[in-house]
C-alpha angles and dihedrals in degrees: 000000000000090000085048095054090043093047094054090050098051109023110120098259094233087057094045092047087047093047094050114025093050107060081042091057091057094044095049087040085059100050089057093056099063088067092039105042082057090050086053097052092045097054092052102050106088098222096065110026116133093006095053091048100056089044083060090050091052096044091036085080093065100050084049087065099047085061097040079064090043102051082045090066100026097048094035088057097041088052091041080045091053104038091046085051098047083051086051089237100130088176102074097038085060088047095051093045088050091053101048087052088058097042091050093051095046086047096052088049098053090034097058084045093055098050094044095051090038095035097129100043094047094048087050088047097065100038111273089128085079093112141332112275091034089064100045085052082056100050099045090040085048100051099055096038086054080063093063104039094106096051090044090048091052097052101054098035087053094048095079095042086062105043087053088058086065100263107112095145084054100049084048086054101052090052092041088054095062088032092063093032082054091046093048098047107043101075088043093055087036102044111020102031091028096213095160115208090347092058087049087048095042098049087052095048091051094054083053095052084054093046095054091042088061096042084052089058090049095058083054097059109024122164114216102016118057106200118215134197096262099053082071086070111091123244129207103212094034088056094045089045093042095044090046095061090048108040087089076070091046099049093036088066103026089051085043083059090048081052089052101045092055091046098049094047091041080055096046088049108041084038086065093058084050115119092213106021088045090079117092097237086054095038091095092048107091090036089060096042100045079043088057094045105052085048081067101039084049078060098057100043097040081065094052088039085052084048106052093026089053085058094062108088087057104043087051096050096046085049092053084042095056083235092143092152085066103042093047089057098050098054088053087061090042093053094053088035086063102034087057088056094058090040088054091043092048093054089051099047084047100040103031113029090129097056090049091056104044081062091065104056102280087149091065102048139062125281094255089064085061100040093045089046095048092047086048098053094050098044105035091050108042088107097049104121086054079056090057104045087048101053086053098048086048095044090040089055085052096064091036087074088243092123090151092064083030088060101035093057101041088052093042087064106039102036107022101034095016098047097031106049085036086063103036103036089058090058089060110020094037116217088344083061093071093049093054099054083078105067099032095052079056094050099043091046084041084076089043093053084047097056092041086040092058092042094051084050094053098054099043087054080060088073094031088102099039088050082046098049093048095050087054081048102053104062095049084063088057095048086050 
């Protein structure tokens, strides 16, 4: 533990970002692929098409919340991890790991009970009434993804964890492991077995059940942190201390599926006054777009979230370290870092529309599904450098230990710029409107990063001489 803690403290930064956020960004990649690789399939099989898609975007919300509740726990524990190590009390770091595990296991539980007993509401609340076929491919694509949701809570709670008790290659290939089971068997259970919505949702929950099981071995053989029986015992104050630095997870996701219920009613709605879209043939069409666009928007930003998460560890034990010097310069790396992956997404949803929607099953629908998801991807996704650069200010202050200024700008965005414009531009834009609440909720929350950005400089500034000054001194010790 002692070489690990050195290590973090002294490590050049570009080799410590490298060494942790990598392995993060294809975890999290892959993640991102069990929903989209589903999405994909679906598209293609000629027996679902439109229609599956836009039961996936409905249903895609509620898996959104399962993992708002997981990241909590699992972020929160691997900051509360971090920070206890870099103030050499291992103790506490054991007691918090063997909470969150608890806790993982007893959500799941209470989660999978409410979505079985309020299946039909929650599928109408966030638009699958749309028409007809759209909502029976909800219902049957909801019901057997509801099966899945603990194990798909413990995976990716526990991927963080793990990562804070100095794994990450192992965290990437737990998640690799369901990602590539998901991918194999969905066209088998699509294509070959032609089970519909129920194949797409059954391959997924298999690769989940991989991903816990290994996440299960992990806990059974961990590095720096030894769990005992008595971590397993819940704690009031290490819960509140470890939930606190994890509830920015929590309301960044949870406020992203407020953001998603208003667009996908406004859709619903406005699709509805649409000349062309009103038509029930075309009904299904939007839903399924907007659901499209915002797949390949999760992969751009769970390569900026692996990027600033799998700096966590680090930024927490230099914290706890008083190594401000340190922490002030990774976040300047991680700030262009992120910027350059907008840059990069934004060239690729102006310049190629036409290529990401092919993949999704554009040969086998109308020419309005083209032309609407063409017109989406240009327009949704123009801010989205100012997204990126966002996400990682919100997710640095995290692990900062700053949840306060964490919390207030995620929500800002989701609640306050996401929910609101989603609901007002529509009244006067129509079903554009909905498309441009986007960019202009990153731009507006873009001001408000700047001003917390400048003021978190400032103050690490604050420790820059004292980290200097112990770097020159260092070295003099050895030499005594």
């Amino acid at each position: 533990m002692e070489q690990n803690q050195s290590y973090l403290a002294e490590e050049r930064l570009g080799r410590l970002m490298g060494k942790y956020a990598v392995p993060c960004i294809i975890s999290l990649l892959v993640g991102a692929l069990y929903n989209i690789v589903d999405q994909v399939f679906i598209a293609n099989a000629d027996y679902l098409g439109s229609f599956g898609n836009a039961a996936n975007t409905v249903v895609f919300p509620l898996t959104v919340i399962a993992l708002a509740i997981a990241v909590m726990i699992g972020d929160g524990c691997c900051a509360f991890v971090s920070l206890s190590l870099g103030k050499k009390e291992p103790a506490a770091a054991s007691r918090s790991m063997g909470n969150s595990v608890l806790m993982t296991v007893l959500a799941g539980a209470v989660l999978t009970v409410i979505y079985l007993i309020f299946r039909d509401p929650i599928i109408s609340m966030f638009g699958g009434t749309v028409n007809e076929e759209t909502f029976r491919c909800s219902q049957e694509y909801f019901f057997w993804i509801t099966l899945g949701v603990p194990f798909y809570m413990f995976g990716q709670a526990m991927n963080p964890v793990i990562r804070a008790d100095g794994s990450p290659k192992f965290a990437m290939a737990s998640t690799l492991a369901g990602a590539v089971i998901n991918t194999v068997l969905d066209p088998i259970f699509i294509f070959v077995f032609r089970w519909g919505m129920m194949g797409a949702a059954v391959a997924t929950v298999i690769g989940q059940v991989a991903t816990a099981v290994l996440a299960v071995w992990y806990l059974c053989h961990t590095k720096a942190i030894r769990l005992k029986r008595e971590d397993f015992s819940l704690s009031g104050n290490i819960l509140r201390k470890t939930l606190t630095l994890g509830i920015c997870s929590f309301l960044s996701q949870i406020s992203l599926v407020a953001a998603m219920a208003a667009i996908n009613n406004m859709i619903r709605k406005y699709g509805a006054a649409d000349s062309v879209f009103g038509q029930e043939r075309y009904a299904q069409i939007p839903m399924a777009v907007v659901g499209i666009v915002m797949k390949f928007f999760q992969i751009v930003i769970s390569i900026v979230v692996g990027m600033a998460a799998g700096c966590i560890p680090v930024v927490g034990f230099n914290m706890g370290a008083g190594r401000k010097d340190r922490v002030k310069g990774l976040f300047t790396r991680l700030l262009v870092a992120e910027a350059l992956v907008g840059a990069a997404a934004l060239v690729i949803v102006e310049r190629f529309p036409g290529a990401l929607i092919r993949i999704f099953g554009a040969a086998n629908e109308s020419v309005y599904y083209t032309e609407f998801a063409v017109k989406a991807f240009r327009i949704y996704l123009c801010m989205v450098v100012f997204a990126c650069v966002n996400k990682a200010a919100f997710i640095f202050l995290q692990a900062m230990g700053k949840a306060a200024a964490s919390t207030m700008l995620s929500m800002v965005r989701e609640i306050v710029f996401g929910v609101g414009l989603a609901l007002l531009f529509p009244v006067f834009f129509g079903l554009d409107g909905v498309l441009y609440s986007m960019p202009v909720s990153d731009a507006l929350t873009a001001v408000l990063s700047a001003v917390v950005i400048a003021l978190t400089y400032r103050q690490l500034s604050e420790g820059e001489r004292k980290g200097a000054a112990m770097e020159i001194g260092r070295p003099r010790l050895e030499q005594v």
